[in-house]
C-alpha positions in Angstrom: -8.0 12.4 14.1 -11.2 10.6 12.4 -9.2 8.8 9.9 -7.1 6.7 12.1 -8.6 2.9 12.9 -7.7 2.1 16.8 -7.7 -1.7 15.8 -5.4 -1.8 12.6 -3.5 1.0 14.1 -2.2 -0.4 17.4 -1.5 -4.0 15.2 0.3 -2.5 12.7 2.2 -0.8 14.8 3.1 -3.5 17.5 4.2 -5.5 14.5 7.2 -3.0 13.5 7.7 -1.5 16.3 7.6 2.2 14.3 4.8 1.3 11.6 1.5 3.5 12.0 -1.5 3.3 10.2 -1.6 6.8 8.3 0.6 7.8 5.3 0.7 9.0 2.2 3.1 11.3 0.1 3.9 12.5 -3.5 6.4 14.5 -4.7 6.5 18.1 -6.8 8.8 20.3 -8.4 9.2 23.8 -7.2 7.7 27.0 -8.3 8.5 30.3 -8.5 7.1 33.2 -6.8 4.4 35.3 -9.1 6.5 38.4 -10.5 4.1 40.7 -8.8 5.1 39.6 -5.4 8.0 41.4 -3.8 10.5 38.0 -3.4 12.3 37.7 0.0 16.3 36.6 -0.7 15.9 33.0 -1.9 17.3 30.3 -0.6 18.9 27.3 -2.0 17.7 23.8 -0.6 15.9 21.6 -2.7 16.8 17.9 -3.1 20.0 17.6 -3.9 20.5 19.1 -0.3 19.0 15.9 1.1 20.9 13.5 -1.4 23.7 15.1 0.3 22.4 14.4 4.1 21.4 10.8 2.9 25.1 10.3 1.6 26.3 12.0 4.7 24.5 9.9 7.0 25.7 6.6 5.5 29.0 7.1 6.1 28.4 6.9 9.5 27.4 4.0 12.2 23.4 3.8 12.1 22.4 5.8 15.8 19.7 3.3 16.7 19.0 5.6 20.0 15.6 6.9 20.7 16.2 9.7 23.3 13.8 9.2 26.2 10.4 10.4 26.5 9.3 12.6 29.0 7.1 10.5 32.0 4.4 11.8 31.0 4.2 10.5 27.3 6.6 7.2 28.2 3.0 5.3 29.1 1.1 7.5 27.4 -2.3 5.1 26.3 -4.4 4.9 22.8 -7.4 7.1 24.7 -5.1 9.7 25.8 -2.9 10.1 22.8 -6.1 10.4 20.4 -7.2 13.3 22.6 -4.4 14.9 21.3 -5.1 17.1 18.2 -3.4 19.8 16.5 -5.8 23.0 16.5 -7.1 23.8 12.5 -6.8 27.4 13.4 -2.6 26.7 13.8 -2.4 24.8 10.3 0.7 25.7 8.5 1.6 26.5 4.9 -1.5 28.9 5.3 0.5 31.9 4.5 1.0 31.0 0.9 -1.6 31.5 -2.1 -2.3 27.3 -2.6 -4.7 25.8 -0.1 -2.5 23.2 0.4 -2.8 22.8 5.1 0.4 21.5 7.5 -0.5 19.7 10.7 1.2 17.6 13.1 0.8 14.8 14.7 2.1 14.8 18.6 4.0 11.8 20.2 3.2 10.0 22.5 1.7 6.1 23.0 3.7 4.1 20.1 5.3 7.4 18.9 8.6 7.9 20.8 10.4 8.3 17.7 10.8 12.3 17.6 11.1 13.4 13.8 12.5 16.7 12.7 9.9 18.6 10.4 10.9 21.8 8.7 9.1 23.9 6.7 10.5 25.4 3.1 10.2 28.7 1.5 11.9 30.6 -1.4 13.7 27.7 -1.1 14.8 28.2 2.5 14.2 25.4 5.0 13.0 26.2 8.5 12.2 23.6 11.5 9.1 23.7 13.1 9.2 24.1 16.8 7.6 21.9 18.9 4.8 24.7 20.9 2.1 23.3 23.4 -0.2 26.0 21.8 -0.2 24.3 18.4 -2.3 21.2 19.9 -5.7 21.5 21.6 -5.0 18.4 24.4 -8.8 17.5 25.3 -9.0 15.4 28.4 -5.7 14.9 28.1 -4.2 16.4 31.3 -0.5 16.4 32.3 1.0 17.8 35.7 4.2 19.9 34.3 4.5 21.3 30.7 6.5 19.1 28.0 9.9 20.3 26.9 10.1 22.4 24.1 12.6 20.5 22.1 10.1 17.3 22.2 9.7 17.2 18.2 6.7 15.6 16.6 5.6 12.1 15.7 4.9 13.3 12.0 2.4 14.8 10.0 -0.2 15.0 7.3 -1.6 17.8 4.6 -5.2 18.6 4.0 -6.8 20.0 0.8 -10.3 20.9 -0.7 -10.1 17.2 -2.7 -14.0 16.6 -3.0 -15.4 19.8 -1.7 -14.0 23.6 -2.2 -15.6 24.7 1.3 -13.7 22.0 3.4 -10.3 20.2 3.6 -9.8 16.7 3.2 -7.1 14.8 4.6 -5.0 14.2 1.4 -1.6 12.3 2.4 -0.1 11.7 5.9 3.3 10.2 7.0 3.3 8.3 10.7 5.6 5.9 11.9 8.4 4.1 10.3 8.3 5.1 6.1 4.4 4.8 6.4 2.6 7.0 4.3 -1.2 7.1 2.8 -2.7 9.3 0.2 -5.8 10.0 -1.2 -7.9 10.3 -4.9 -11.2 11.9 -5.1 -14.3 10.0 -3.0 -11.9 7.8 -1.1 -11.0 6.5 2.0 -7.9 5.5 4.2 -7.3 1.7 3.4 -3.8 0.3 2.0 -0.4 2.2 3.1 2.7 2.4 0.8 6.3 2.4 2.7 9.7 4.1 1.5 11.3 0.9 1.6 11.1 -3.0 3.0 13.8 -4.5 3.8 13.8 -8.8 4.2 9.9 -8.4 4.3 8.2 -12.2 4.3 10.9 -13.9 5.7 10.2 -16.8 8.3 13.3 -15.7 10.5 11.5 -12.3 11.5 14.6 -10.2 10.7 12.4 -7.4 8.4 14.7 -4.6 8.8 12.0 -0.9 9.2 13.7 2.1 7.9 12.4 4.9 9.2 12.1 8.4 8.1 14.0 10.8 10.2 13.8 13.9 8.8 11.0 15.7 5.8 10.9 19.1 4.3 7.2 20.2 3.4 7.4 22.9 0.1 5.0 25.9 1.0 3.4 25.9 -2.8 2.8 28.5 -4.6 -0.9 27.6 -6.5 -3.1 24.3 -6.1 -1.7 22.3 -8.7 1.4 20.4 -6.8 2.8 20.2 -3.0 6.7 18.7 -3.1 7.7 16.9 0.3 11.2 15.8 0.4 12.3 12.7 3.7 15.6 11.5 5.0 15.7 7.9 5.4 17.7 5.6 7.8 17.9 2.5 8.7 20.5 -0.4 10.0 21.0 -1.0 6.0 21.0 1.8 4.3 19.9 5.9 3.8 18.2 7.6 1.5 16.8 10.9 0.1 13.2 11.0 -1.1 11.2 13.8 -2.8 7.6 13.1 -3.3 5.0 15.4 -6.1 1.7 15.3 -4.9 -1.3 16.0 -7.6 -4.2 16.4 -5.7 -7.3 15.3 -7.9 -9.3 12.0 -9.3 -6.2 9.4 -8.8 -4.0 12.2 -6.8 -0.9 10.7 -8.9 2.9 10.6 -6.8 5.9 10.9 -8.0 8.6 9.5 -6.0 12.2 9.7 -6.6 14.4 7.8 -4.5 18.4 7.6 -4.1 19.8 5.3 -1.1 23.1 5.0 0.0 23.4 1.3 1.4 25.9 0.8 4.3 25.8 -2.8 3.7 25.3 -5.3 0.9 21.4 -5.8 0.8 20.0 -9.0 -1.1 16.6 -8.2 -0.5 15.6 -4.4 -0.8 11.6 -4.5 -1.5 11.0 -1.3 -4.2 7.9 0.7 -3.8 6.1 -2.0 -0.8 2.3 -1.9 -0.4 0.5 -2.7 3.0 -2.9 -3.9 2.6 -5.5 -6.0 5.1 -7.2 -9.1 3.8 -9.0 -10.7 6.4 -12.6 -12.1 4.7 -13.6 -12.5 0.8 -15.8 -14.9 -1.5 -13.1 -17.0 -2.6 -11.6 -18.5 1.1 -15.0 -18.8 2.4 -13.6 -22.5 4.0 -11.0 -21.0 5.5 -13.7 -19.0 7.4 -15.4 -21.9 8.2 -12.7 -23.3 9.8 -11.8 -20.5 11.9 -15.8 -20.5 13.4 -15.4 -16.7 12.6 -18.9 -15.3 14.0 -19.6 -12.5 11.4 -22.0 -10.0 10.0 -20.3 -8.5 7.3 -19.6 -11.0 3.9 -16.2 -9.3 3.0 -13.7 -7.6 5.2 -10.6 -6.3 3.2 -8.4 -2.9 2.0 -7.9 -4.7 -1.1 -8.6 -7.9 -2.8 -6.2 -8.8 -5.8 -2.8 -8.0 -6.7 -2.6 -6.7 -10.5 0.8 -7.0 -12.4 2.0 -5.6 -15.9 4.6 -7.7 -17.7 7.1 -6.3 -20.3 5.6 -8.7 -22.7 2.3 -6.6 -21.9 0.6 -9.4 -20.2 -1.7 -8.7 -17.2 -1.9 -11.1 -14.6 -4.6 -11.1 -12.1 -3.9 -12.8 -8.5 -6.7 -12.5 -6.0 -5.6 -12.3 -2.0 -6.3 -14.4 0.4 -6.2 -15.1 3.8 -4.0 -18.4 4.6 -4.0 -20.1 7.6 -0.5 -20.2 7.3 2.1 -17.5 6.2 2.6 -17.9 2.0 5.2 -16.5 0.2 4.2 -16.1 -3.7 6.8 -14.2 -6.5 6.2 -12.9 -10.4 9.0 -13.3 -12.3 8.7 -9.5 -13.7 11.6 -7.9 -15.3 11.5 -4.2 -16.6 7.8 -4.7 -14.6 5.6 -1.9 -16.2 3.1 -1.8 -13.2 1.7 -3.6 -10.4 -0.6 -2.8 -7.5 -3.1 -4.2 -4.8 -6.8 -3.3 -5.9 -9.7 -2.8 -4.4 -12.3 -4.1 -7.3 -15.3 -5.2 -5.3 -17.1 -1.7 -4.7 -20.5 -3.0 -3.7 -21.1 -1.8 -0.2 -23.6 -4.9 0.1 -20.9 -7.2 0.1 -19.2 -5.4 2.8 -22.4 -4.0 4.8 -20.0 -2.0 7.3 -21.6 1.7 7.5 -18.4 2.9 9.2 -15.4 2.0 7.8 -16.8 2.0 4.1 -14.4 -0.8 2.6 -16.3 0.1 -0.9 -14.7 3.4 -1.0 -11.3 2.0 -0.2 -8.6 3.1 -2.9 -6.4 0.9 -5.4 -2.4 1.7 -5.2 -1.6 1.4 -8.6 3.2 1.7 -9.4 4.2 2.6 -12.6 8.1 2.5 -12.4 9.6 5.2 -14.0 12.1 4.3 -15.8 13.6 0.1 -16.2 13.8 -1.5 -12.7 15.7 -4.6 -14.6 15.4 -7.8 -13.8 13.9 -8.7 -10.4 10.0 -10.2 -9.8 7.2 -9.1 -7.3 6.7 -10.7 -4.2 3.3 -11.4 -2.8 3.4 -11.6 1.1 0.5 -13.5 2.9 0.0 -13.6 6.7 -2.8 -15.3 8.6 -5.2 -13.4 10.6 -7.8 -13.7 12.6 -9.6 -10.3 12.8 -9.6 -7.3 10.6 -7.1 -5.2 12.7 -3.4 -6.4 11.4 -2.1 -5.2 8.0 -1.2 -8.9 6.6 -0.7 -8.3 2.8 2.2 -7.1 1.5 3.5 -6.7 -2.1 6.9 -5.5 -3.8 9.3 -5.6 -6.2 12.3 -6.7 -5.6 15.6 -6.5 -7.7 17.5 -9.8 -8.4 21.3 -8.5 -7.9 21.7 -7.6 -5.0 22.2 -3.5 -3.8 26.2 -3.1 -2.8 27.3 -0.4 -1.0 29.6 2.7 -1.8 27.7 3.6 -4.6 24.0 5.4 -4.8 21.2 3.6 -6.3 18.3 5.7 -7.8 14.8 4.6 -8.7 11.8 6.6 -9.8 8.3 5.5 -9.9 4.4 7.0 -9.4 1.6 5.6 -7.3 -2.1 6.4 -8.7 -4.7 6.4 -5.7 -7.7 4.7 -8.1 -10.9 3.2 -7.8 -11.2 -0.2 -8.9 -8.4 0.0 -11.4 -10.4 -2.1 -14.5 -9.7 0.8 -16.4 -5.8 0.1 -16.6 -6.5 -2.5 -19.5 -8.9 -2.8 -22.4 -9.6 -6.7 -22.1 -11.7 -8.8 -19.8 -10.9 -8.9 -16.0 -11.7 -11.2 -13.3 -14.8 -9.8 -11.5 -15.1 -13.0 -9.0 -13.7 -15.9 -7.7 -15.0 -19.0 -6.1 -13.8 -22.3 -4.9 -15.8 -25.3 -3.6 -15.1 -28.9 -3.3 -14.9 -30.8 -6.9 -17.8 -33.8 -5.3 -17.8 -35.4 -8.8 -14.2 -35.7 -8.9 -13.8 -37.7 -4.8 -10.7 -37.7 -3.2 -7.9 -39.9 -2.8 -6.8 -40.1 0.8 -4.4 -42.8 0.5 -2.2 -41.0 -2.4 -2.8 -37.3 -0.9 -4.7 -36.2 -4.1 -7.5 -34.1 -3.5 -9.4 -32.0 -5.9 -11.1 -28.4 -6.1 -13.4 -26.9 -7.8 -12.5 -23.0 -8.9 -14.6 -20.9 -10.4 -13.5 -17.7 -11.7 -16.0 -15.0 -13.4 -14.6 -12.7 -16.6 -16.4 -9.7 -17.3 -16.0 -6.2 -19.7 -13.8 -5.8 -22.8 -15.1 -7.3 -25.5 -17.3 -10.0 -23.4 -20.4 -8.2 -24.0 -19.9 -9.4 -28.0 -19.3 -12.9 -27.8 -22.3 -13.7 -25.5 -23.7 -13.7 -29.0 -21.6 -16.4 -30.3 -20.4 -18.2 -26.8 -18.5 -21.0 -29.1 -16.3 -18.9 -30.3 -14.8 -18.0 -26.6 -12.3 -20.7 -25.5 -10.7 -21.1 -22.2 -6.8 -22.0 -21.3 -6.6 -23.1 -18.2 -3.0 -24.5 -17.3 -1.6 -25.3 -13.5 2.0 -26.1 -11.6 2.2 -28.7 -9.1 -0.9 -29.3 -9.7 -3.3 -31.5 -12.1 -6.2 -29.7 -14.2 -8.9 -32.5 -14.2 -11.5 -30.6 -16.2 -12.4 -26.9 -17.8 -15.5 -25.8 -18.9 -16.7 -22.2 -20.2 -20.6 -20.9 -19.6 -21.7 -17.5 -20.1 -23.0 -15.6 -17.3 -25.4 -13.2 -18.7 -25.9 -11.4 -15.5 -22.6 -9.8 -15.8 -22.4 -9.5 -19.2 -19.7 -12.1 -19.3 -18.1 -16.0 -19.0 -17.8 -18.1 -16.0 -14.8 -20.4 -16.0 -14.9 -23.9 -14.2 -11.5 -25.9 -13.0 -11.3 -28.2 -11.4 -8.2 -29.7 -10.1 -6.2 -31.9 -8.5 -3.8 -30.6 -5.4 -1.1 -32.8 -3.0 -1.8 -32.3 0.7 0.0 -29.3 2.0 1.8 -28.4 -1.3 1.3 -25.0 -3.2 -0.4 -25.2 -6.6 -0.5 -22.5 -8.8 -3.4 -22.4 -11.5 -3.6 -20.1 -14.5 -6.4 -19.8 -16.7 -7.0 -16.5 -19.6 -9.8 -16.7 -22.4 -9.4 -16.1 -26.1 -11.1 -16.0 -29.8 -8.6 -17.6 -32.0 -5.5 -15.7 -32.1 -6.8 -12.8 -29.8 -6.7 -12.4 -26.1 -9.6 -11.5 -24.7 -9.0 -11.5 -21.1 -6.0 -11.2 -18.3 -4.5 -14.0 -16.9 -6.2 -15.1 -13.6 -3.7 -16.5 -11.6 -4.5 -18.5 -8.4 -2.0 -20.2 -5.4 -3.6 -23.2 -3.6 -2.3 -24.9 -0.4 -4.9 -28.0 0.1 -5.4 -27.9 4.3 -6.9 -31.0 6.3 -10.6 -28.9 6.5 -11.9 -31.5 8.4 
């Protein structure tokens, strides 16, 4: 299993108890058979058969137990589980004309979470039964065979993405409602989740729904594979049916109906799960934690990117605190919003393994009016590359009652660096340093910065020409802008913004800052959070 990090995976993990480091999914409607085919009697399952189980299921206590491993898999280590692989020659869904590839994932180590995986066909859904013979066990050795009701810990789907002789690893689904996919030329990085439940909160009482149960379409040509999932959780259950397009951005769509059991006040839609660990604009924080490292940037992703209704796009690079921060967009009817990976210079990463350059952008588009509600920014401190501490999501304002479903539809693009989204400038950089000219006022609290944020494409390229035309609004919140100051920065065929401001000790300031040429807008809004720590 190349594609699976031993470092982020065992953190992320530990951290929910059922999260894993692989997933992926999209969703597809069925096809028919090709008329020349002789059909088999058709079944009838499709998704409203699992809106039916979800429903079902809520009705009923959540069944929190985990039935018990066998002893040989209860202390099953990292080492040994990874040894485990499911055999290529044993892929499933090969029997049908798409290239589309099923295989599973064995449990064992942090999987002891068995999840039902069945198979559908002409619309008739068959469970895959757990066989020794499907997985090749390397030096992986145990003294009696495993029952044959064991299960599986979950699975993934391969396809010829980037090369017609071989098959890539296109989405997988791991632990908890983990799931990863892939565009073309990319690499694992981020996760999405089905659902997040309390995610952020200081009281650790994040609820993890978990998927219990998927049905994997056998598809008929190369165009789609549909994947429907039961959900369950303390909270709430759901059907899922995710439409994978396998191709440049490998677009999902995801429709969702949950049944909550319970009145939830703070049901994250569409979560993203991202690292963040070192970039160019916390450098001090590095500093501070005597980090001894190589590599100049370590992260999946290293802004989140939001779409307004009022069609404004607002910029927010990560960071990594030294204390947890909690950050919300007011956003209703959001249009989109993702974390991005926009720095794809492998010199500012210099890792030749784990190719943080190539890592993909998760980009939601709801699908229809999500209402009023904002997305929340979630950032933990680390202090290595291995834990999974951004999170992002939207989350409603009213709160989700029970005894009545509640539907939401929305598609994730895997992308690149996502500039391409907009036509106007974006942020290419930020810096911070301290504002010397400015000194500090110990006495009062005050203390002053110096950011520094670089704009670059749209219609940049034109005004270098006539730099007097460009102005820069910089505004702030809880905080004081001092000075601004615009320069053009040739070498990226763009403007360099200069801010610097005044921050209290210990309390969050929020700076803002867009360009324009009279009436028009020339760039996004660049929108930073600042908590002033003692550096000293």
């Amino acid at each position: 299993m190349p594609n699976l990090d031993r470092r982020r995976f065992l953190t992320m993990l530990a951290a929910t108890a059922l999260a894993a480091e692989e997933a992926g999914a999209q969703t597809g409607q069925q096809r028919q058979r090709p008329a020349a085919e002789s059909a088999p009697p058709r079944g009838t399952f499709g998704y409203e058969d699992v809106i039916k189980r979800a429903r079902e299921l809520s009705e009923s206590p959540f069944d929190a137990v985990v039935p018990p491993m066998p002893p040989q898999l209860e202390n099953q280590d990292w080492d040994s589980w990874r040894e485990i692989r499911f055999r290529q020659d044993k892929a499933l869904l090969a029997g049908g004309p798409g290239r589309f590839r099923l295989q599973l994932f064995h449990l064992g180590h942090l999987f002891k979470k068995p999840v039902t995986i069945n198979t559908i066909r002409d619309r008739i859904a068959t469970p895959i039964p757990y066989q020794a013979a499907l997985f090749d066990y390397g030096k992986t050795k145990f003294d009696k065979p495993l029952p044959v009701n064991l299960g599986f810990a979950g699975f993934r789907v391969h396809y010829p993405l980037n090369d017609p002789r071989n098959n890539d690893e296109l989405i997988s689904f791991v632990g908890s409602s983990y799931f990863r996919h892939l565009g073309k030329g990319q690499q694992y990085g981020l996760s999405a989740r089905g659902l997040s439940i309390n995610t952020g909160l200081l009281d650790n009482n994040e609820e993890f729904p978990f998927f219990r149960e998927f049905w994997v379409e056998t598809p008929d040509n190369d165009t789609k594979i549909t994947i429907y999932a039961l959900l369950d959780g303390p909270s709430v259950a759901g059907a899922y049916q995710f439409d994978l397009t396998p191709g440049e951005d490998s677009p999902l769509d995801i429709s969702v109906t949950l049944f909550p059991r319970k009145p939830i006040t703070r049901l994250g839609m569409a979560p993203l799960t991202s690292m963040y660990f070192l970039g160019e604009n916390d450098r001090h924080f590095n500093d501070r934690n005597k980090y001894d490292e190589f590599r100049p940037e370590l992260h999946d992703s290293d802004g989140l990117l939001i779409h307004t209704a009022k069609d404004e796009w607002i910029w927010r690079p990560i960071k990594n605190p030294l204390i947890q921060e909690l950050h919300t967009f007011q956003a209703e009817n959001v249009r989109g919003f993702g974390l991005m990976q926009r720095d794809r210079r492998f010199e500012h990463y210099q890792d030749l393994e784990l190719g943080y350059e190539a890592r993909p952008s998760y980009w939601v588009e709801p699908k229809d009016d999500w209402g009023d509600g904002f997305v929340e920014l979630v950032e933990l401190a680390t202090k290595d590359e291995t834990f999974d501490n951004i999170i992002c999501t939207f989350i409603p304002r009213a709160p989700i009652e029970p005894g009545k479903a509640f539907t939401f539809g929305y598609r994730i693009y895997s992308l690149n660096d996502g500039r391409d989204l907009h036509k106007m400038a974006s942020t290419l950089n930020t810096f911070s340093a301290p504002a010397k000219a400015l000194g500090s006022s110990e006495s009062t609290g005050q203390l002053s910065r110096r950011l520094m944020i670089d704009f670059n494409g749209g219609d940049l390229d034109y005004y270098l020409k006539q730099p007097s035309m460009v102005e820069l609004v910089p505004s702030a919140t809880d905080a004081k802008v001092i000075r601004s100051f615009l320069v053009p920065n040739p070498s990226i065929k763009g403007f360099r913004a200069m801010i610097d401001v005044q921050f209290e000790e210990n309390k969050i300031g929020n700076v803002r800052a867009y360009l324009r040429a009279g009436p028009k807008l020339l760039s996004e809004t660049w929108n930073y959070a600042w908590r002033f720590y003692d550096l000293k």
